[in-house]
N, C-alpha and C positions, 0 to 999 in steps of 0.2 A: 608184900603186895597182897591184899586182898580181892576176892573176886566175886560178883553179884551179878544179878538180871536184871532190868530192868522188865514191870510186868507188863507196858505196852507191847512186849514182844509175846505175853505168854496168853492170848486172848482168852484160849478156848478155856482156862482155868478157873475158878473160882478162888478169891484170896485162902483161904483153906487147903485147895487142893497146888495152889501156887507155894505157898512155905512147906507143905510134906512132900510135893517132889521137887524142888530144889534142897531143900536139905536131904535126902533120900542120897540124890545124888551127888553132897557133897559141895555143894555153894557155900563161901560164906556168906552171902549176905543178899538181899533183896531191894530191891529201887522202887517203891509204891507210885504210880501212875496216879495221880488226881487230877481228872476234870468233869465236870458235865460233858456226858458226848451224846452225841443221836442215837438211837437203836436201830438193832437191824437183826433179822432173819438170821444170821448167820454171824457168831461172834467174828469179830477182824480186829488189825490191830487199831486202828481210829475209832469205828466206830462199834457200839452191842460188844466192846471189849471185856469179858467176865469178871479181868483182875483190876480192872477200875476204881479206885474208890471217887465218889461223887463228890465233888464241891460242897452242892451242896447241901446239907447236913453232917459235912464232915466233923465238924465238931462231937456231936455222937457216937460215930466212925472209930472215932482213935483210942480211942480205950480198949475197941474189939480186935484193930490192926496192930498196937500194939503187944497185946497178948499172947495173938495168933501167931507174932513172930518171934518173941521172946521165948515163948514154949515146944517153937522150932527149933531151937539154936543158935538162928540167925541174925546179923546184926542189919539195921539198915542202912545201907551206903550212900540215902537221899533220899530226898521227894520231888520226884519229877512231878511238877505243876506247869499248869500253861495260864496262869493269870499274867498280863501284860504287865508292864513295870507304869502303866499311864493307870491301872483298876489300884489304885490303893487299898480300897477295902477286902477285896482278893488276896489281895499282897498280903495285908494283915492277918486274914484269915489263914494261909499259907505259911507265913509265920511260925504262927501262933502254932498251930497245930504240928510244922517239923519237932519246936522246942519240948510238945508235949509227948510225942513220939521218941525223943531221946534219940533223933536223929540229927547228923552233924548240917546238913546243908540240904536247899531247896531250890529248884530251878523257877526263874523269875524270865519272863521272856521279853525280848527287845521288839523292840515296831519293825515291821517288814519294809520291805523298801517302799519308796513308793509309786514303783514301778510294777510289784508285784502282788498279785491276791493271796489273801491269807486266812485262814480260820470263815470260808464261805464267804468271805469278804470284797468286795473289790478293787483295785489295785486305789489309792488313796489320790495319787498324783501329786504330794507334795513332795517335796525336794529334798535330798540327803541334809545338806548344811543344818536346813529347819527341825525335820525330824533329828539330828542325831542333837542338835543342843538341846532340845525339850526331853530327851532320853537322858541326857548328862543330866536333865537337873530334877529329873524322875529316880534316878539312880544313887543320889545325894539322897534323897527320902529315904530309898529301901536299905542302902548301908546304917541308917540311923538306925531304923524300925528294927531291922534284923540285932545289929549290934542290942539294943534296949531287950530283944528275946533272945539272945545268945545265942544264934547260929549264925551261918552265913547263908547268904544271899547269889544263885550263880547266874554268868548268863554261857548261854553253848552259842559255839563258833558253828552257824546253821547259814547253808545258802538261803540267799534271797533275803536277807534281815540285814541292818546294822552292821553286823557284828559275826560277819562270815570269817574274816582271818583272826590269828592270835594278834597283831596289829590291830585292827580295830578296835578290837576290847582291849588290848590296854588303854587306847586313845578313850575309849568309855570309860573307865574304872580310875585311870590314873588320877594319883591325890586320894583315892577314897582308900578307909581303912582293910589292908588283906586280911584282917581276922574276920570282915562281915562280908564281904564281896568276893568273889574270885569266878573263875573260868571253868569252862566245860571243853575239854580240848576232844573232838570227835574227830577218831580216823577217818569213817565211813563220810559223814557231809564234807569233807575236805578234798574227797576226790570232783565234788561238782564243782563249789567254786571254796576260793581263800586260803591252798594249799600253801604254807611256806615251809620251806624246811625246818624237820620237826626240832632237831636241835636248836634252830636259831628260834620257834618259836617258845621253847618252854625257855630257852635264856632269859627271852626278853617278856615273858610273862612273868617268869621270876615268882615273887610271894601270892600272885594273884592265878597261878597253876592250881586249882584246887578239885577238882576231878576229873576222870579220863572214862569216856563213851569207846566204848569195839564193835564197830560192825564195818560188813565189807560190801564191795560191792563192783560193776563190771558196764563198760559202756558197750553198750550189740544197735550195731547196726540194724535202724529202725527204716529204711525206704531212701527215697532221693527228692530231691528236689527240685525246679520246673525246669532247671538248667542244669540237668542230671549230677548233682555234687550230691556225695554221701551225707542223709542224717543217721546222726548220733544220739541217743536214749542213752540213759544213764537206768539203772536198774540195778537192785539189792539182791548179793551172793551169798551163799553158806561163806561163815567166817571165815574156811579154810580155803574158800575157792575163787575169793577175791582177785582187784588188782592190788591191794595195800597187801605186803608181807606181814603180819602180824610177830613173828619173830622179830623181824628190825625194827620194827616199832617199839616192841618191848626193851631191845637192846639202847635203842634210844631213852627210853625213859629211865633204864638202868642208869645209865651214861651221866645222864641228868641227876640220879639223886634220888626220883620220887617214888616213894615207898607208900601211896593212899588207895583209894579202892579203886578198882577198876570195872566196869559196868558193862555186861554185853546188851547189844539190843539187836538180835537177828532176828530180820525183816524177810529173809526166804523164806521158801514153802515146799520146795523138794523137800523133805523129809517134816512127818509127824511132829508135834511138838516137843512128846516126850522125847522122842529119838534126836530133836534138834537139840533141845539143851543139853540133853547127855554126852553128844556129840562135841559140840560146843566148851563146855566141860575140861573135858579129858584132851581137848585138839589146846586150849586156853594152856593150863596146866603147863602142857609138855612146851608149849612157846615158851612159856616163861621159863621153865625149865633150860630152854635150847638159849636163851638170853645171857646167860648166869654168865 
């Protein structure tokens, strides 16, 4: 098992100061974050994000991301992108630039529901049936594209999208080749919606299992409602303080077989950054350790 950040989580960093202190502290590997995002006062993880690289001129980009992280040590474990699986030219460009990074896989994202707002967007109003076959046959392109640049192609199991359970994405994916497509199987979104047991999900995801997301998180009673019944918020933990065991989940993945990278993306803010990944680290580590 290998172990990586993803750097939507490390804002306040610059890619420079993101590969010297995860390799400092002993990461193998780093998860490059590309999109266009808004600026803001204050780096965060969406938006004025520092470990960013930008869409657009990425092309440029990759020769200096490359470098930066080869003469860390570090491998890459992916490219987290958020171009829609409907922006072909995104897609291509995304691509293009994981294969030139000598990174194995790129995340490719599914249309929201269309119930739900997405990326400042607002909720679409068309209907699951519609969107998830014009995703099937968006998804037939990117397995091609990807396979023709030799990497794969992923989508993440994310509330509010398509493709929140290991179920749905296979029902996406199935028929298409696993060496260019596969799964992003995240602990952390699974506690909001599309949770199935983890064993029976990596069964039946099977050859289309192709990377695993870590983060935690904890539902806190947010107020009531007009007929005094408890609301519930959902809200992002330190890894170790979640409700997901990170231990049994590891022992799960043992259980299963899979031996690929594994990605943290901690979204808390009690502790520092340097102090969180450090933390993160050595808490990652000793789970896997306690799995064995």
């Amino acid at each position: 098992m290998k172990f990586s950040v993803f750097t939507a989580s490390t804002p306040e960093w610059s890619p420079e100061e993101a590969v010297s202190a995860l390799a400092a502290q002993g990461w193998d590997g780093i998860e490059w974050r590309v999109t266009d995002q808004e600026t803001a006062e204050t780096p965060g993880f969406w938006a004025g994000n520092k470990a960013t690289i930008p869409l657009t001129g990425l092309e440029a980009q990759v020769p200096r991301i490359k470098a930066l992280t080869e003469q860390a040590g570090l491998g890459i474990s992916g490219v987290g992108g958020y171009a829609n699986c409907t922006q072909h030219d995104d897609v291509e460009r995304l691509l293009a630039a994981t294969a030139a990074l000598g990174a194995p896989q790129v995340r490719v994202v599914v249309p929201a529901l269309g119930t739900a707002p997405w990326g400042g967007q607002a909720a679409s109003g068309r209907g699951y049936p519609e969107l998830f076959a014009q995703a099937r046959e968006h998804f037939a392109w990117v397995a091609e594209r990807a396979a023709a640049h030799g990497v794969k192609a992923l989508v993440e199991l994310h509330h509010r999208t398509l493709v929140s359970s290991a179920s749905a994405a296979l029902r996406l994916l199935d028929g298409l080749d696993p060496a260019h497509v596969g799964v992003i199987h995240d602990l952390g979104n699974l506690q909001i919606e599309g949770h199935e047991d983890h064993l029976a999900a990596f069964q039946m995801l099977g050859p289309y299992l192709a990377h695993v997301h870590v983060k935690n998180g904890r539902w806190a009673k947010s107020g009531n409602d007009e007929l005094g019944g408890a609301i519930w918020q959902h809200e992002w933990a330190p890894v170790d303080q979640g409700i997901s065991s990170v231990p049994e989940y590891f022992k799960t993945l043992l259980q299963y077989g899979y031996d690929g990278w594994v990605a943290l993306e901690d979204f808390s803010t009690e502790l520092p950054l340097a102090q969180r990944t450090a933390r993160n680290h050595d808490f990652i580590r000793q789970a896997w350790q306690a799995a064995q």
